[in-house]
C-alpha positions in Angstrom: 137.5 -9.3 -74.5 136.0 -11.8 -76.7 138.5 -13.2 -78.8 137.9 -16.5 -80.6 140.1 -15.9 -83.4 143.7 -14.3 -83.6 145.9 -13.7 -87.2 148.9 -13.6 -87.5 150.9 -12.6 -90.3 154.7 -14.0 -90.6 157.2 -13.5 -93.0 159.2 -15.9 -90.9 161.7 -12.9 -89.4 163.1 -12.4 -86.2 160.4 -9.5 -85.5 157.2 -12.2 -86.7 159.0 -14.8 -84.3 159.2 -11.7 -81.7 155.1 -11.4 -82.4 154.8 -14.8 -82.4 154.8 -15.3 -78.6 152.6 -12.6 -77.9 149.7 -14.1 -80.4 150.6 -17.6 -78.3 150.1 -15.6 -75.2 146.3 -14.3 -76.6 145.3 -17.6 -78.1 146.1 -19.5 -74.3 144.4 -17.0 -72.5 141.3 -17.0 -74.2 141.4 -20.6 -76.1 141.3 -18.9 -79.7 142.5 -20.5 -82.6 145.8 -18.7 -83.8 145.6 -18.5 -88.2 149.5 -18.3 -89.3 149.2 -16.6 -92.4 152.2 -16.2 -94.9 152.1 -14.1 -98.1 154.0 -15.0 -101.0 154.7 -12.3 -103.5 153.3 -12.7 -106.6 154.8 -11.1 -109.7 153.2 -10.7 -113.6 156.7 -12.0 -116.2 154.9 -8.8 -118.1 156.6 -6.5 -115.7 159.8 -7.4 -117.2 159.3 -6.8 -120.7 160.9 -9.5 -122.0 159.4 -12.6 -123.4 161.8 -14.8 -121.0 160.8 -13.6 -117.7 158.3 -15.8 -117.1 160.5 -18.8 -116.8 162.8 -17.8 -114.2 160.2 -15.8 -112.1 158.0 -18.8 -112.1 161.3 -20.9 -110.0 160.9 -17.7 -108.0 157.3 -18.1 -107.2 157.7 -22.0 -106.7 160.6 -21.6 -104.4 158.8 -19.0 -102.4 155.4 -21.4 -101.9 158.0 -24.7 -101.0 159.5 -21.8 -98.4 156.0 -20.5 -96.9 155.1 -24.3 -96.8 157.7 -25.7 -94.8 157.8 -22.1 -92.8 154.1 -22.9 -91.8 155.0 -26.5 -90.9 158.0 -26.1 -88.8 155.7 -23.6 -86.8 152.4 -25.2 -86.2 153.9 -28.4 -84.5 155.4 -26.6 -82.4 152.2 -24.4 -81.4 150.3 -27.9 -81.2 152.3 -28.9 -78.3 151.4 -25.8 -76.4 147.8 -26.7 -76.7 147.2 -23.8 -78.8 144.8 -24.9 -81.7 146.2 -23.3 -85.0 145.5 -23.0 -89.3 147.9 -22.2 -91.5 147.2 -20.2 -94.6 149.2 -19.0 -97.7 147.9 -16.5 -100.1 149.3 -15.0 -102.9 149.9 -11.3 -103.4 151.5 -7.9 -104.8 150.3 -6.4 -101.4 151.1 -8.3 -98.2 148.9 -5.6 -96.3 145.3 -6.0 -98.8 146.3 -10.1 -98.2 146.6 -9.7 -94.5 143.6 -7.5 -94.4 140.9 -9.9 -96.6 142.1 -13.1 -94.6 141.1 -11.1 -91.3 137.8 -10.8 -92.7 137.7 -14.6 -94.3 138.6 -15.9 -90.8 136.7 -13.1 -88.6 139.6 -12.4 -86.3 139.1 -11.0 -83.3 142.6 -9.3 -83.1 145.8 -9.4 -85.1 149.1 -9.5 -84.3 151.8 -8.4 -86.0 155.7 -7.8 -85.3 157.2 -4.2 -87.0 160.6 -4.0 -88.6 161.0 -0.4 -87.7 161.9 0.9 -90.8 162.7 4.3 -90.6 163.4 7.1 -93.0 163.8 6.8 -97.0 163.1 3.0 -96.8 160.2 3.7 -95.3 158.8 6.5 -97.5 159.6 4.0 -100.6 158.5 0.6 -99.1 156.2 2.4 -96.5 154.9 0.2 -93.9 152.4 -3.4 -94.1 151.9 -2.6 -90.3 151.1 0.6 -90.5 148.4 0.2 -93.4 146.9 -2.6 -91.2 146.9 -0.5 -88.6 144.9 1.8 -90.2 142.5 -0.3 -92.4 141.2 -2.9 -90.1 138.6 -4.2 -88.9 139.8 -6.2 -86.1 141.9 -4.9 -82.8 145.6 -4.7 -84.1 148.6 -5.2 -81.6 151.9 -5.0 -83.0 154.6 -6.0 -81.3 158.6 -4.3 -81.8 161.8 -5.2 -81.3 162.1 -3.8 -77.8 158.7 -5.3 -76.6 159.7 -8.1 -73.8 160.1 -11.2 -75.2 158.6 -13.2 -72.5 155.0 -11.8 -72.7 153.5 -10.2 -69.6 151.2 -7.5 -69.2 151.4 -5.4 -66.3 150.5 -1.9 -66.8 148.1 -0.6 -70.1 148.4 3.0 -71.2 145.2 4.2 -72.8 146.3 7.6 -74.9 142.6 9.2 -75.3 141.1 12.1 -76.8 137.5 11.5 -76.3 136.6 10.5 -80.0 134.5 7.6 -80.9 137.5 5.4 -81.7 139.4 6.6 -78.7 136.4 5.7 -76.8 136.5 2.0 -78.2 140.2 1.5 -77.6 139.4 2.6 -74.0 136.6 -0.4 -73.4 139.4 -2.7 -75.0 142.0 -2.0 -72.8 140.0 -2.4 -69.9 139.3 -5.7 -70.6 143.0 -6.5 -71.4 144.0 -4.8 -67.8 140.9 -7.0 -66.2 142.1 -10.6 -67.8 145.9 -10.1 -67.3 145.1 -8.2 -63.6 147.1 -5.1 -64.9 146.6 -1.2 -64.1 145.5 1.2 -66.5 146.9 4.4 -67.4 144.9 7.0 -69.0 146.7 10.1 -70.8 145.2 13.1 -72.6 147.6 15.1 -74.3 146.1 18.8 -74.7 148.0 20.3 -77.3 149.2 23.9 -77.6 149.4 25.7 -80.5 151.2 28.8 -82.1 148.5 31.6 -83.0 149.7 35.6 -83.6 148.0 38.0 -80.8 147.2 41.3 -81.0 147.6 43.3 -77.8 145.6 46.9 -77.0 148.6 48.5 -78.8 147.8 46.6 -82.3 151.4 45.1 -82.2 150.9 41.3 -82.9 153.0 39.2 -81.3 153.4 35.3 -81.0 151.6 33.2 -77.9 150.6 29.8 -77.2 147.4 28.6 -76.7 146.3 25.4 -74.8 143.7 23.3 -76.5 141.2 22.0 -73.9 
């Protein structure tokens, strides 16, 4: 696993922090530099509709920038005395995962790391998820790390889920080369799904069965 390059996005909560030691963990192992990004929400005074928005949201924004600035500092020094090499990067944005997802490509990351807030139910289906969308729209290897992932990072054992599709395929040859640099085992499951289909019998009668899916 090649990986020269490893983002990761912080909002500066206890789930990034959570995420932060695994990137750490990465960027050791293979010497990478580790890019700390931050996005600061970026809001248009026209969204208000009224003619004295822009003053106070532009405190907002300026607050927010001093905040991702001294976020980013009180981080990096501390990275910098674990020998890991790091950038820090702010962008502006009304869509933390499109910010996250450009920088990847500006900074050709070889993986990104990001921690989940496990948002669940109507908070999700309104604010839906920035992980999730990265998940789904990168480029780059994604590893996101959750609130019950170990804090101390060690990897011992690597489950593989696969279902013999091209992209299955890929995460397979990726997790092989996680399992050979950390000396962990790999696990390989393939789910064959069953399915509910009507069946007629030599009577005519349909009836319900279930049907494996090789």
């Amino acid at each position: 696993m090649n990986v020269n390059h490893i983002l990761l996005p912080t909002d500066f909560s206890p789930a990034a922090e959570h995420a932060l030691r695994w990137a750490v963990h990465f960027a050791r192992q293979h010497d990478a530099t580790l890019h700390l990004l931050h996005v600061v929400a970026q809001f248009d005074a026209d969204w208000f509709e009224t003619d004295d928005a822009s003053t106070p949201v532009g405190r907002v924004q300026a607050q927010a920038q001093q905040d991702a600035e001294e976020g980013l500092k009180r981080i990096a020094p501390d990275l910098g005395r674990t020998g890991v090499q790091t950038q820090t990067i702010i962008r502006y944005g009304a869509d933390p995962a499109a910010s996250i997802l450009s920088v990847a490509d500006e900074v050709e990351a070889d993986l990104i790391v990001t921690g989940t807030h496990g948002r669940e139910g109507l908070a999700h289906v309104i604010l839906g998820s920035v992980a999730e969308k990265v998940v789904r729209e990168a480029h780059a290897p994604v590893l996101t790390v959750g609130a019950q992932a170990p804090s101390e990072p060690t990897i011992q054992r690597v489950l593989a889920p696969i279902d013999f599709s091209e992209p299955s395929k890929a995460a397979l040859r990726l997790a092989k080369r996680i399992v050979s640099a950390n000396e962990a085992t790999l696990d390989l499951l393939f789910v064959a799904e069953e399915r509910t289909m009507p069946v007629f019998s030599d009577t005519g009668i349909p009836r319900v069965g279930r049907i494996k899916m090789d």
